[in-house]
C-alpha positions as CSV (number, residue, x, y, z in Angstrom):
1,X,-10.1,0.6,-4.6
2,X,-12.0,3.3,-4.9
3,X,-10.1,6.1,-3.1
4,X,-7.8,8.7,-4.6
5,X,-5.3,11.6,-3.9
6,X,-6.2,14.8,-4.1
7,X,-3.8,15.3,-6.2
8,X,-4.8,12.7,-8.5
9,X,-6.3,14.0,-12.1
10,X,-8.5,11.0,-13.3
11,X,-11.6,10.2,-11.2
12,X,-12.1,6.3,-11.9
13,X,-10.8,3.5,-10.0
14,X,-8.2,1.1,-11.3
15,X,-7.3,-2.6,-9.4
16,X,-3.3,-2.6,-10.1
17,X,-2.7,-6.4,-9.7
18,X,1.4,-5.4,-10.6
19,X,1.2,-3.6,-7.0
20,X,1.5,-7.5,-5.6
21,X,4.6,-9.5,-5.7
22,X,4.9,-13.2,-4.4
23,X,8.5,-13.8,-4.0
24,X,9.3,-17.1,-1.5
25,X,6.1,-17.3,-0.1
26,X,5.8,-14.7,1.2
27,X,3.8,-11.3,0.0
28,X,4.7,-7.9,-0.5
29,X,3.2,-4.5,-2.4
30,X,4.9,-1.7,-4.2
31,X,3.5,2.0,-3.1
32,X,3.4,5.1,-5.4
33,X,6.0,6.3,-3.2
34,X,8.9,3.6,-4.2
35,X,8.5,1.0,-1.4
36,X,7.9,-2.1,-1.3
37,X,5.8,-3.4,2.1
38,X,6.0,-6.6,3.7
39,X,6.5,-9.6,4.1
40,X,3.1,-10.8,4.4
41,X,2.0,-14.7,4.8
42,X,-1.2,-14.2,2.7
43,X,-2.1,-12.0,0.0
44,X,-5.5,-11.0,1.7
45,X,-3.6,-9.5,4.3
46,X,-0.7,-7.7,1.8
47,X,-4.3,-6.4,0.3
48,X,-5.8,-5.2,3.7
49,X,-2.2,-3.6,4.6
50,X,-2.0,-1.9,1.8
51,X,-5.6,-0.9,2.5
52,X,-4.3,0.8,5.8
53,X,-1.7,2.1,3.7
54,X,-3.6,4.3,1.5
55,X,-6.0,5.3,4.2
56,X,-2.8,7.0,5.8
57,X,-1.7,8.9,2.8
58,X,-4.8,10.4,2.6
59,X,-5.7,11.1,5.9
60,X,-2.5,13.8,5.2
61,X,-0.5,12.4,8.3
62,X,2.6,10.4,5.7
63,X,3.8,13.2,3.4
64,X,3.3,11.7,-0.1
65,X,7.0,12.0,-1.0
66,X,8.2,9.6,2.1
67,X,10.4,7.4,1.9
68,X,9.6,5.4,4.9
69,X,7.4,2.3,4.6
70,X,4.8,1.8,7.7
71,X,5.7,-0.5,9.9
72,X,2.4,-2.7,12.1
73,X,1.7,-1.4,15.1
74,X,2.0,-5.1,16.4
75,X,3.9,-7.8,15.9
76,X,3.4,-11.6,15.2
């Protein structure tokens, strides 16, 4: 991940494999912001969510102390 918050001090990337969590099968991810996202059926798409995810935050449109979790625009 290569992206940051502008509010963010340090300039180099970090992976944070803690951000995942397999619990029953299914997959989830922890945010800076206290939530946990999911339930995914495979980790590459917790990983592409939480992709999405950070995109948002950035982008400015999510305040960075929310509380709500983003929910897909679609569902299975």
């Amino acid at each position: 991940m290569s992206e940051r918050r502008r509010t963010d001090k340090e300039t180099r990337s970090r992976f944070r494999s803690r951000r995942f969590i397999l619990d029953n099968g299914k997959w989830y991810f922890n945010t800076r912001e206290g939530t946990l996202e999911g339930p995914f059926g495979e980790l590459k798409d917790a990983e592409k969510r939480l992709e999405e995810y950070i995109k948002i935050v950035n982008s400015g449109f999510m305040p960075s102390d929310s509380v709500l979790g983003l929910e897909p625009l679609e569902k299975d």
